[in-house]
VMD Tcl script that draws the C-alpha trace (Angstrom):
set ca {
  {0.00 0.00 0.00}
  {1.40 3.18 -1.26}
  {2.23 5.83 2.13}
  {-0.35 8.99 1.38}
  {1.68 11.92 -0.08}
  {2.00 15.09 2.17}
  {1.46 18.47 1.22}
  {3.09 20.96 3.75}
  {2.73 24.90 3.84}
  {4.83 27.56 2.52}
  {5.19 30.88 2.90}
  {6.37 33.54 0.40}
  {7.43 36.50 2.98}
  {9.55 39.98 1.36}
  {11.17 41.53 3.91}
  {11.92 45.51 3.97}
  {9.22 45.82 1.39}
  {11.38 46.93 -1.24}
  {9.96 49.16 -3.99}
  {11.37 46.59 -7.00}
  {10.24 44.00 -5.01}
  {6.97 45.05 -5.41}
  {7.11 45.81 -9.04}
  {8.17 41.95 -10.26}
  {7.73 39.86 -7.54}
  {4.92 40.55 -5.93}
  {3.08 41.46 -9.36}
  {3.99 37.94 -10.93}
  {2.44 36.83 -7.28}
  {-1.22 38.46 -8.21}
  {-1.03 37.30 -11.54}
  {-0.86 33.74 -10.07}
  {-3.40 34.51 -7.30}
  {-0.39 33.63 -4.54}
  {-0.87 36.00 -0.94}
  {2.52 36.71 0.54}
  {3.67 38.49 3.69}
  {5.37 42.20 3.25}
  {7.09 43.00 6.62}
  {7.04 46.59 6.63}
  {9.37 48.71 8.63}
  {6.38 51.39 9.26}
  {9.30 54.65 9.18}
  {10.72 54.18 5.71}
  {6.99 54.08 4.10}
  {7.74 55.47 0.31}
  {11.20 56.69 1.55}
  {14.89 54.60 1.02}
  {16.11 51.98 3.25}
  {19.91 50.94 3.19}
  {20.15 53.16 -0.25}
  {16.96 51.06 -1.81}
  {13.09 52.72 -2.54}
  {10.62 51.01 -0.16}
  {6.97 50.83 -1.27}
  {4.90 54.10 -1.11}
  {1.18 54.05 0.13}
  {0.00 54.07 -2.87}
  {1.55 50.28 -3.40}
  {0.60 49.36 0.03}
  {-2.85 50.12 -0.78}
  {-2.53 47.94 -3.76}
  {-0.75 44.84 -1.77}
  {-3.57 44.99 0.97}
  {-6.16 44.99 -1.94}
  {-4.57 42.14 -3.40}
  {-5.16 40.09 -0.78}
  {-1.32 40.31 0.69}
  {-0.81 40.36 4.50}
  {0.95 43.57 6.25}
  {3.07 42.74 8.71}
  {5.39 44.99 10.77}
  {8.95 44.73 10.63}
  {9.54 47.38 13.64}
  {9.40 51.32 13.26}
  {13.06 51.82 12.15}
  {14.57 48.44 12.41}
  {16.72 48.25 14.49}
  {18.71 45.57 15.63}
  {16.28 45.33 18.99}
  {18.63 42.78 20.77}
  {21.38 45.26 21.03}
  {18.69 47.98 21.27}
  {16.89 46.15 24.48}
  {20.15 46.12 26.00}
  {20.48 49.94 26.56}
  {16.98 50.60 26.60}
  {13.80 47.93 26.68}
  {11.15 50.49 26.87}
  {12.86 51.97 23.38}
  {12.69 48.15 22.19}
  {9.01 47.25 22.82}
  {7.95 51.18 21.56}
  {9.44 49.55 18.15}
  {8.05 46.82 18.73}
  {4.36 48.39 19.53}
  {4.06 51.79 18.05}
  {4.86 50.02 14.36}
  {1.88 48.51 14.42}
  {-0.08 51.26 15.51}
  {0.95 53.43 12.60}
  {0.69 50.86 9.60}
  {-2.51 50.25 11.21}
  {-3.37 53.64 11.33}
  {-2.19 54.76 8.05}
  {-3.66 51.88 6.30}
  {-6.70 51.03 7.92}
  {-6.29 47.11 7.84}
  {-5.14 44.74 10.55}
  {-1.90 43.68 11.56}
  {-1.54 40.71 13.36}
  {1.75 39.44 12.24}
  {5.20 40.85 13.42}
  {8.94 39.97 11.79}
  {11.86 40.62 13.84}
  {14.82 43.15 11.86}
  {17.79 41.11 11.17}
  {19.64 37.65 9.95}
  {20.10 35.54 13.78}
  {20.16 38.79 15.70}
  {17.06 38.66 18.04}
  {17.14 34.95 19.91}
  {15.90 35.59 22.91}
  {12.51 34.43 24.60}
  {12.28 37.89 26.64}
  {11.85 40.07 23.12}
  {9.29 37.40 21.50}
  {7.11 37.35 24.20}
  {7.56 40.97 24.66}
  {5.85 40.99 20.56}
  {2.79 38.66 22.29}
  {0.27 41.49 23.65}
  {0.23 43.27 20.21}
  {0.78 40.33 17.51}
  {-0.89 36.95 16.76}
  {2.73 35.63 15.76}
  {6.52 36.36 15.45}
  {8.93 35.81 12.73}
  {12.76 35.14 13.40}
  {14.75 34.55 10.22}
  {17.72 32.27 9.55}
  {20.58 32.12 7.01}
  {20.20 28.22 7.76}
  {16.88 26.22 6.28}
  {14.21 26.23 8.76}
  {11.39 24.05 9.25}
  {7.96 24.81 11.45}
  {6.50 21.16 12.80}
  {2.98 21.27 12.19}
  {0.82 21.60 14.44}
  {2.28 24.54 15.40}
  {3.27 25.11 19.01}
  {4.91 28.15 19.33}
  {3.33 31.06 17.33}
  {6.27 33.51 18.57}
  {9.04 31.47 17.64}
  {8.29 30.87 13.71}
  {11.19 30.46 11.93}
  {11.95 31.72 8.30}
  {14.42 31.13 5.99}
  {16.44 33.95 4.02}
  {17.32 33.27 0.74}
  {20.32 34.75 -0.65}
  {21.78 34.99 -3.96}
  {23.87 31.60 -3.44}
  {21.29 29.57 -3.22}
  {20.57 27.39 -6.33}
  {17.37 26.39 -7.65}
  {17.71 22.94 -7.39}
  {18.85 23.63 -3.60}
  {15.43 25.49 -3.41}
  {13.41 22.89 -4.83}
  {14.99 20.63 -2.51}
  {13.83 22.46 0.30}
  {10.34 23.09 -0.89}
  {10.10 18.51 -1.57}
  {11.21 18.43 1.95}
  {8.90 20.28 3.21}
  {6.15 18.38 0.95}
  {7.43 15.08 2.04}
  {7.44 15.57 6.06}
  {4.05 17.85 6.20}
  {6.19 21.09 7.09}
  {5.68 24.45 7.25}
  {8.48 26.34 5.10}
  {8.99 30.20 5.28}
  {10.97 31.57 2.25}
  {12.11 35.27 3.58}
  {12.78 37.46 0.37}
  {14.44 41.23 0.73}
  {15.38 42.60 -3.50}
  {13.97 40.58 -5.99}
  {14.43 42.28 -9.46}
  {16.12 42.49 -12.48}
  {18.84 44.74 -11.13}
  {21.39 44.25 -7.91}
  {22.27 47.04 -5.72}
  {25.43 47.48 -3.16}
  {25.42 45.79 0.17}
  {24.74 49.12 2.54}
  {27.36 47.51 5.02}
  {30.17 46.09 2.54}
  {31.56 46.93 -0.41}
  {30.31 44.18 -1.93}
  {27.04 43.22 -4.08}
  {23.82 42.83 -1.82}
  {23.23 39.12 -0.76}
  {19.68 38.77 -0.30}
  {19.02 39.24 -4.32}
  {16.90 37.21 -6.51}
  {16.63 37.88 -10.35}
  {13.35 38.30 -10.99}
  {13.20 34.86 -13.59}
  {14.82 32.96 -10.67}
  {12.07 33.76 -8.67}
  {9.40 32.75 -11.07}
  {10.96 29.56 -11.77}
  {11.00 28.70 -7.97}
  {7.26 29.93 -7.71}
  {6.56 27.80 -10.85}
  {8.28 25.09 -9.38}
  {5.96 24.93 -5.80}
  {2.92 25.57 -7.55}
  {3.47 22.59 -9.73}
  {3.69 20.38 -6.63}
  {0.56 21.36 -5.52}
  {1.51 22.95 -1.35}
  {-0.24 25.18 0.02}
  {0.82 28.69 0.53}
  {-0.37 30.73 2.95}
  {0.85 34.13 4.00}
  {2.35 34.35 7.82}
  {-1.69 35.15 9.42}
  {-3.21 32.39 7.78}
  {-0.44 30.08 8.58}
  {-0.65 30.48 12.07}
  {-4.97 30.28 12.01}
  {-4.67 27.25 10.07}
  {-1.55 25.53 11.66}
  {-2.21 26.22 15.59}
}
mol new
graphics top color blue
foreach p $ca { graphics top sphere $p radius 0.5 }
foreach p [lrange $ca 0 end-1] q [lrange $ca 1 end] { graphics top cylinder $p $q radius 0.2 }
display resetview
C-alpha cells in the first residue's frame, strides 16, 4: 500500500518591502493569485532603506487589496537585541508603536510581526515581549528552517532567508522536503528584481538578491507540486 503523499505549507514573505520587489515579484504573485507576507518597517513608508526605494502608500494600498498580508517589521529596524540592551522600553515602543501606525495609516489589521535582522534577536524575553500586540513572530535564519505542524509556538516561527547563493535545485529541494514531512516552510525574500544594488554595510554586491526569472521559476516550481501557501496570518490560524 502506497504511504499517502504530504502536502506541507509555505510561505512567500519579502522583507523591507522593497519598492522593485513590489514591481516583479509581488506582481507575478497576483497574476498567479499567490498571498505573501510584506514585513514593513512602518518609518521608511515610500522613503529609502539601506540606499533602496521602499513601497509608497499608494503600493501598500494595492498589496492589501490584493489580498497580501501587512506585517510589521519594527518602526526603524533596528537591531532590537542590542537595542533592548540599553533601553527595553525603546525596544518594545518599536516593537508596539509600528503597528499602531501601519494600522493607522492603512486602515487594515496587523496581526503578524517579523523581527529586523539575519540571527540577531534569539531571545525568549523580546518574542514574548511581541505577544500582547501580535498573533505571531517571525525570526529569520541564514540556515533552512522548518515549522512542525501543528504549530506550538506562534512567537518562535522560523523563516528562511534566501540569498543569492542559493541554487534552484537547492530550493526545490527544500520546498520537496517540506512536501514530504508535512512542514511548514517560510521563504524570507528582501530585493527581488532584475537589477542588484550594493550591500549598505560592505563593499560588496547585496546578498539577499533574486533575479526576478529565478524567482518565477522557484514559484513555478511549488505551484506545480501542488503545497499550500499561505501568508504568515493564515499560517498560524490554520496551523495552531
Amino acid at each position: 500500500m502506497r504511504k499517502p503523499v504530504k502536502k506541507g505549507v509555505i510561505t512567500i514573505a519579502f522583507d523591507d518591502a522593497y519598492l522593485d520587489t513590489y514591481r516583479y515579484a509581488i506582481k507575478y504573485l497576483d497574476k498567479l493569485k499567490i498571498k505573501s507576507t510584506i514585513a514593513l518597517p512602518a518609518f521608511f513608508i515610500g522613503k529609502t532603506f539601506e540606499k533602496r526605494p521602499v513601497v509608497g502608500l499608494k503600493e501598500l494600498k494595492d498589496i492589501i487589496s490584493s489580498g497580501h498580508e501587512i506585517a510589521s517589521h519594527t518602526s526603524s529596524h533596528p537591531n532590537l537585541f542590542r537595542l533592548a540592551a540599553k533601553d527595553k522600553k525603546a525596544a518594545t515602543d518599536e516593537i508596539a508603536d509600528s503597528k499602531t501606525r501601519i494600522e493607522r495609516l492603512l486602515n487594515c489589521r496587523v496581526d503578524s510581526f517579523v523581527f529586523p535582522y539575519i540571527n540577531k534577536n534569539q531571545s525568549k524575553v523580546l518574542r514574548l515581549k511581541t505577544k500582547p500586540y501580535y498573533k505571531s513572530a517571525r525570526i529569520t535564519s541564514n540556515t533552512p528552517n522548518f515549522n512542525k505542524i501543528p504549530l506550538k509556538a506562534p512567537y518562535s516561527v522560523g523563516g528562511f532567508a534566501v540569498t543569492g547563493k542559493h541554487s534552484l535545485p537547492f530550493l526545490e529541494k527544500l520546498v520537496d522536503y517540506t512536501r514530504e514531512k508535512d512542514l511548514w516552510l517560510v521563504e524570507a525574500f528582501h530585493l527581488v528584481g532584475k537589477k542588484n544594488t550594493r550591500s549598505a554595510h560592505r563593499p560588496k554586491p547585496y546578498r539577499f538578491f533574486m533575479h526576478i526569472d529565478d524567482f518565477k521559476k522557484h514559484i513555478d516550481y511549488i505551484v506545480s507540486k501542488g503545497i499550500t501557501v499561505l501568508t504568515q496570518k493564515d499560517a498560524i490560524k490554520k496551523l495552531s
